[in-house]
N, C-alpha and C positions, 0 to 999 in steps of 0.2 A: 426524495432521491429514489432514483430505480431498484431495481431488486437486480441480485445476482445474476449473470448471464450465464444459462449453464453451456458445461463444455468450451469456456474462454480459454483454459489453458489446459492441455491435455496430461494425461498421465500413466503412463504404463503401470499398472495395480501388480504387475509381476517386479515392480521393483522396489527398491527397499527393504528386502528379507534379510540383508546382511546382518551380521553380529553385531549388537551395541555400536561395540569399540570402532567398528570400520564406519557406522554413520557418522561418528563424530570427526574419524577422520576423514569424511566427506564433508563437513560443518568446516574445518579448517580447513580444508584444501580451497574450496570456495569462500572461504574468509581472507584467504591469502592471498586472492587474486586482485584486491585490494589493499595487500598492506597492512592487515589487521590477523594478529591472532589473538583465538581466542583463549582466554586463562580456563582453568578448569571449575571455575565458578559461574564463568560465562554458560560453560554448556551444560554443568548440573542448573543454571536458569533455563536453556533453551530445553533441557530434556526434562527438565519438571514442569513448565508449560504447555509442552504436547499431555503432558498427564492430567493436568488441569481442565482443558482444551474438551479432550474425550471425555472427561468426564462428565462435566458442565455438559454436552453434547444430548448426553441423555435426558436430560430436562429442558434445553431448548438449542433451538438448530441454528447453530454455529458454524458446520462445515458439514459439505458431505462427504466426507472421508472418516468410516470408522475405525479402521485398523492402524495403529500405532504404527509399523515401517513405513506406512504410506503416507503418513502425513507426516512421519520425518524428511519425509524429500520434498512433497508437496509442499508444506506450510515453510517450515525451519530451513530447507535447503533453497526453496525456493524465493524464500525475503532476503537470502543473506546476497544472492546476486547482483541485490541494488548497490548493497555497498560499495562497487566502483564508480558508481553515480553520487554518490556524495560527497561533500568537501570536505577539505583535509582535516580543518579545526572544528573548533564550536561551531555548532550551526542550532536552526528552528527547523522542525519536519513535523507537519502534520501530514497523517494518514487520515484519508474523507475514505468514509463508508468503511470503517476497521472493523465491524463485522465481531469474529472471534477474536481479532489482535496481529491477521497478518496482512500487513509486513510489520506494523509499526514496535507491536510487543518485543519481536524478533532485532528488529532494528537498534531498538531502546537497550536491548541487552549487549547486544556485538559492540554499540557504538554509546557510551555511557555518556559523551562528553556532548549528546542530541540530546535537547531538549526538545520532545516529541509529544505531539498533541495528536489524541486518538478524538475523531468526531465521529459522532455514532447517534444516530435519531430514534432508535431503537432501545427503549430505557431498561431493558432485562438485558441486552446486550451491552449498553454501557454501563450497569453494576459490573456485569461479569468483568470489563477490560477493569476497573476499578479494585476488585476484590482481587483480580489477578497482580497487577503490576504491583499491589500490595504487600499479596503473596512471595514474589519476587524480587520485594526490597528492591524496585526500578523507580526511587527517587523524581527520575528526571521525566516520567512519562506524568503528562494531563488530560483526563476525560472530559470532554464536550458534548455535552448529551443532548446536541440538537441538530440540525437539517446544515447541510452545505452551505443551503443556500441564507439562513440566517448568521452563521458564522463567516462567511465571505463580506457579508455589511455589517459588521461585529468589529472587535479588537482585534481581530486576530488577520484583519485585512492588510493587506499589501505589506505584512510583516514575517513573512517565511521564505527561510534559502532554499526548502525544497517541500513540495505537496506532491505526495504518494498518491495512488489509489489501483487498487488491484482487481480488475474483474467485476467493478462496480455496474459498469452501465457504456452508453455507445460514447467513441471518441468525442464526438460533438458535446454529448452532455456534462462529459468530466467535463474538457474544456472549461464549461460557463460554471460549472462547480468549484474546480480547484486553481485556476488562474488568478483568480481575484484574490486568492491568498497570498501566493508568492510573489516576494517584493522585485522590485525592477532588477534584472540581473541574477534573481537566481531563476528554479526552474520547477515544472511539473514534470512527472513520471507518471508514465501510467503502465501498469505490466498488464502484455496484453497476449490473444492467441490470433491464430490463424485469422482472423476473422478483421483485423485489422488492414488489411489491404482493401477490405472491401469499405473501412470506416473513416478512414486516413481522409481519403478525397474529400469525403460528406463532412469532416470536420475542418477542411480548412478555411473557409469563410468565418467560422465561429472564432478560430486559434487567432486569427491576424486583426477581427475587430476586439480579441479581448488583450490587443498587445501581448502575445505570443511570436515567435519569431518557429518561421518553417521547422516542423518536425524533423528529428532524425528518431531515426528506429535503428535499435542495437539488439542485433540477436544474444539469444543466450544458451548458454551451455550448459543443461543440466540433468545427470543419465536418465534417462525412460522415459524422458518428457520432446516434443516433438510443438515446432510453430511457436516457441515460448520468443518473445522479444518484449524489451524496455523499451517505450518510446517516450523521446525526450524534445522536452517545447520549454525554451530559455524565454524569458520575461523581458521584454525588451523596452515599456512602457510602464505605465498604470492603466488599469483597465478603468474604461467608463464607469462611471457612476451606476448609471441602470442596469449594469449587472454587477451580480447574479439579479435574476430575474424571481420575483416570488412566485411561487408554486401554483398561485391565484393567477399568474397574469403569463405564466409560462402553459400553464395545462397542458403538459406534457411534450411539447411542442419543442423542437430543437430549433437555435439561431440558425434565421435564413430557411427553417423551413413553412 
């Protein structure tokens, strides 16, 4: 899998200085925008994972955001946005390339009744989501501690309502990554930045041979941040067999190029 793109989603560092009490009720304003609030167990989880987060940080690199107000809007404000994208009941959501845990960690907590699959190829990173959601008494979240592309020909195929992935890598390569996840009918998300107009085009050949059906892009609304959008590709088939492609016979290479 690719390495983080930096500068996908931007962030104003002057914000987030607020008082505690006002992030949280930035946490449920944007939780309500979906119908969801959240209990006050939800956010002493979501505000004791940012604490985890930075801390872990220090011994390996998890995110580059070191100051706690800033990765309250960034990481925690900014997973809880998906929430209008997901279904109303039970559902399956894995997060490919979860990284530190956002969105999925985030998600797992606002949305207890997802059962959420963190995939993560990076084995000091998938302890940490491990030790975390632990931490966090989050029951319903599962660690996968290998490549996209082997869990896409895995169990975990054509068996999810919705596959996340945030700032991972270019549209085309989510694409062949996380489609082969989500089963006929539900969808991929990818939260993405500015940078998507110019990747939209280059990935649509990949989306429609992986049984994707044309992208919609949803902007999003979230203070000090700038270009943020969800963009959203429904599963309208079963993806071929031959993908995802093994990392041997992909060499880096996007579908159709």
């Amino acid at each position: 899998m690719g390495t983080r793109r930096q500068g996908e989603r931007v962030l104003d560092r002057t914000v987030g200085s607020a008082h505690p009490t006002g992030m949280i009720e930035l946490w449920n304003e944007i939780a309500g925008r979906a119908g969801v609030a959240l209990s006050h167990l939800q956010t002493a989880q979501l505000d004791r994972y940012i604490t985890l987060l930075l801390e872990a940080n220090k011994r390996m690199n998890l995110t580059r955001i070191p100051d706690r107000a800033t990765a309250d809007v960034a990481h925690v404000a900014d997973a809880l946005t998906v929430l209008p994208h997901l279904p109303a009941g039970a559902h399956r959501l894995a997060d490919v390339g979860s990284g530190g845990g956002v969105p999925g960690l985030v998600l797992a907590s606002a949305r207890p009744d997802a059962q959420v699959f963190l995939i993560e190829s990076t084995k000091k990173k998938a302890e940490f989501l491990r030790e975390t959601a632990a931490a966090l008494d989050l029951a319903n979240v599962t660690v996968i501690a290998d490549r996209a592309e082997a869990a896409g020909r895995g169990e975990l195929r054509d068996s999810c309502d919705v596959v996340i992935a945030r700032a991972v890598a270019a549209m085309t390569f989510l694409a062949e990554w996380c489609l082969p996840l989500v089963k006929k009918g539900g969808k991929f998300l990818a939260m993405k930045g500015a940078k998507i107009a110019e990747e939209l085009p280059e990935a649509q050949t990949a989306i429609r041979l992986l049984s994707g059906a044309p992208a919609v892009v949803h902007p999003v609304e979230l203070p000090g941040t700038e270009h943020h959008v969800i963009v959203e590709v429904v599963k309208i088939g079963r993806t071929p067999l031959d993908y995802p492609r093994d990392p041997t016979v992909a060499k880096g290479k996007a579908i159709g190029a």
